[in-house]
C-alpha positions in Angstrom: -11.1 -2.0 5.5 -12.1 -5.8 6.4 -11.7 -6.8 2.3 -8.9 -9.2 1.7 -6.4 -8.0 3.8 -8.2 -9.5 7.0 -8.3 -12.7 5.3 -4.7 -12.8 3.9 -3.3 -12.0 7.4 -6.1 -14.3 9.4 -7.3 -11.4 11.5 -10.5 -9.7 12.0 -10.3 -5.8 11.6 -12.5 -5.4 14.6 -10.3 -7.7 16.9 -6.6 -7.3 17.9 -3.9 -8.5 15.6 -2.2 -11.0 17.8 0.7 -12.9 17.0 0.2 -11.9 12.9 0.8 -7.6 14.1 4.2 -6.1 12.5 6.1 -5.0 15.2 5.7 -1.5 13.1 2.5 0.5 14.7 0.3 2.0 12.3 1.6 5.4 13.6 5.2 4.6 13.1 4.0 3.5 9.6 2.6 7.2 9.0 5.8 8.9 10.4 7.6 6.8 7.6 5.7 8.2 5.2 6.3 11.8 6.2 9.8 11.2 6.8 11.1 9.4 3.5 8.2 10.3 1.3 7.9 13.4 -1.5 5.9 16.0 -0.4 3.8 15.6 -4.2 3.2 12.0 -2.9 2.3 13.0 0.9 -0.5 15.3 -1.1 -2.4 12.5 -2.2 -3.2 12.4 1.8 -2.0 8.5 1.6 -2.4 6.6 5.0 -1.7 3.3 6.7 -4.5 1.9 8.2 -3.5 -1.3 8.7 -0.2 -3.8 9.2 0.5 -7.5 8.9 3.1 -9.5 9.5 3.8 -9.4 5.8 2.3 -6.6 4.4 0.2 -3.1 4.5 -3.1 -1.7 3.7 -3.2 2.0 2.8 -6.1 5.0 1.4 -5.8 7.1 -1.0 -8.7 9.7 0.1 -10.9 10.5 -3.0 -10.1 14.2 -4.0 -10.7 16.1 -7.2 -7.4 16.8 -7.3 -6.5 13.2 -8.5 -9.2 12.8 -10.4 -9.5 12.7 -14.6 -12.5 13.4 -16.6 -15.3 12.1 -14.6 -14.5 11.6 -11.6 -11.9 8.6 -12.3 -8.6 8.3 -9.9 -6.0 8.5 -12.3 -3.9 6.3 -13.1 -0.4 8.3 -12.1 -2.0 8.5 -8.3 -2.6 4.7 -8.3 0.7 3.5 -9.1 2.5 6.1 -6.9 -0.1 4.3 -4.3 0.9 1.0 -5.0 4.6 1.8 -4.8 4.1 3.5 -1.4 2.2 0.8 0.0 4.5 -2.2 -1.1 7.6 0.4 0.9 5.8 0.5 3.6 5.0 -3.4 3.6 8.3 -4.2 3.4 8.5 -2.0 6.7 6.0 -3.8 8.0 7.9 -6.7 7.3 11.4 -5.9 8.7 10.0 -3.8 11.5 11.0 -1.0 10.4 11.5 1.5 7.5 14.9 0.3 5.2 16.1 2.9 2.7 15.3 1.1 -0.8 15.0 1.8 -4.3 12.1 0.7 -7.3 14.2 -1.4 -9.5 10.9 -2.8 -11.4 7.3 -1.2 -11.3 4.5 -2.4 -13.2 0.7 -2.1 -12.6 -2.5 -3.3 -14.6 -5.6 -2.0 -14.3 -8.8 -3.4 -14.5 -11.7 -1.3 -13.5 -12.5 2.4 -12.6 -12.4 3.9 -8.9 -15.1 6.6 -9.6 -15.7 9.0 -6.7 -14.8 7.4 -3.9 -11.1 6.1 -1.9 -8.8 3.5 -3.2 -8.0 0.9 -0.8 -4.0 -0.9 -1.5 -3.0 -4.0 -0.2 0.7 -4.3 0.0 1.8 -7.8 0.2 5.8 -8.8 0.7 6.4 -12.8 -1.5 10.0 -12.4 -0.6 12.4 -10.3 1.5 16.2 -11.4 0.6 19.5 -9.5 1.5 20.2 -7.0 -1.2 16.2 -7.7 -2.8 12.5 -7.8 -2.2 9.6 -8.4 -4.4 5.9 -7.6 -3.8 2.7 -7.3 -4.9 0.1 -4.7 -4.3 -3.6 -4.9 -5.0 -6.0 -1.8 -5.2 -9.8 -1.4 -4.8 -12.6 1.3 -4.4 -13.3 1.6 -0.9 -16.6 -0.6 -0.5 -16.6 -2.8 -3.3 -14.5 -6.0 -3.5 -13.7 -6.4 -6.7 -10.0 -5.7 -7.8 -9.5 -2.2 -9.9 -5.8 -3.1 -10.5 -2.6 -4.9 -9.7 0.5 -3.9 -9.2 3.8 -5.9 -9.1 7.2 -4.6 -7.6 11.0 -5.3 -6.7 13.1 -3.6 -4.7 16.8 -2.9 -3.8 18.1 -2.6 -0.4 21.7 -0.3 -0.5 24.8 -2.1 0.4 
């Protein structure tokens, strides 16, 4: 949990957050996704584990279930990751959950996770009135290296 999300947010995972914490609790971050999420996405057993002042981490829990030939995390459950994780960034962000839609989703991907969690980090660049934009990178849990990249922009309802 301590990759790049730490640094980004200037924290170390084993000490409090301090003055970079969301007022959004890890907890309330979890209710928001069993409130507003689909049950087909709550089944990939996403979680928060961590919160910024600007953004998220989040796991995706290795499961067979999500898994193509050989033990790869498909693609379809890491972009429905990222898209979860940059929502509940932008949570994090306005201290609480804000009814929005995807207006733009893209995501590249670089490398195999193989058998084991994905790690997202959710970061907000920019939270306007009526739009948001953010960025979301995913790992495999243990290993530093990027897997993919994921870009998005959101709406906020009038």
């Amino acid at each position: 949990m301590a990759w790049h999300l730490a640094s980004k947010f200037g924290y170390d995972v084993a000490s409090n957050l301090g003055d970079l914490m969301s007022n959004l609790s890890i907890a309330a971050a979890n209710a928001i996704l069993t409130d507003n999420f689909a049950p087909w996405v709550l089944a990939s057993g996403i979680k928060a584990e961590a919160l910024g002042a600007d953004g998220a981490q989040l796991r995706i829990p290795f499961a067979p279930q999500l898994c193509r030939v050989g033990g790869i995390l498909c693609g379809q459950a890491l972009l429905t990751g990222a898209d979860t994780a940059m929502v509940i960034a932008l949570a994090a962000k306005s201290g609480a959950f804000r009814p929005c839609t995807t207006v733009d989703l893209t995501i590249n991907y670089m490398r195999p996770i193989t058998g084991t969690d994905a790690l997202l980090e959710a970061v907000v660049m920019r939270l306007g009135k009526t739009l948001a934009f953010c960025t979301c990178e995913l790992r495999a849990a243990g290993d530093g290296k990027r897997a993919a990249f994921s870009t998005g922009t959101y709406a906020f309802p009038a």
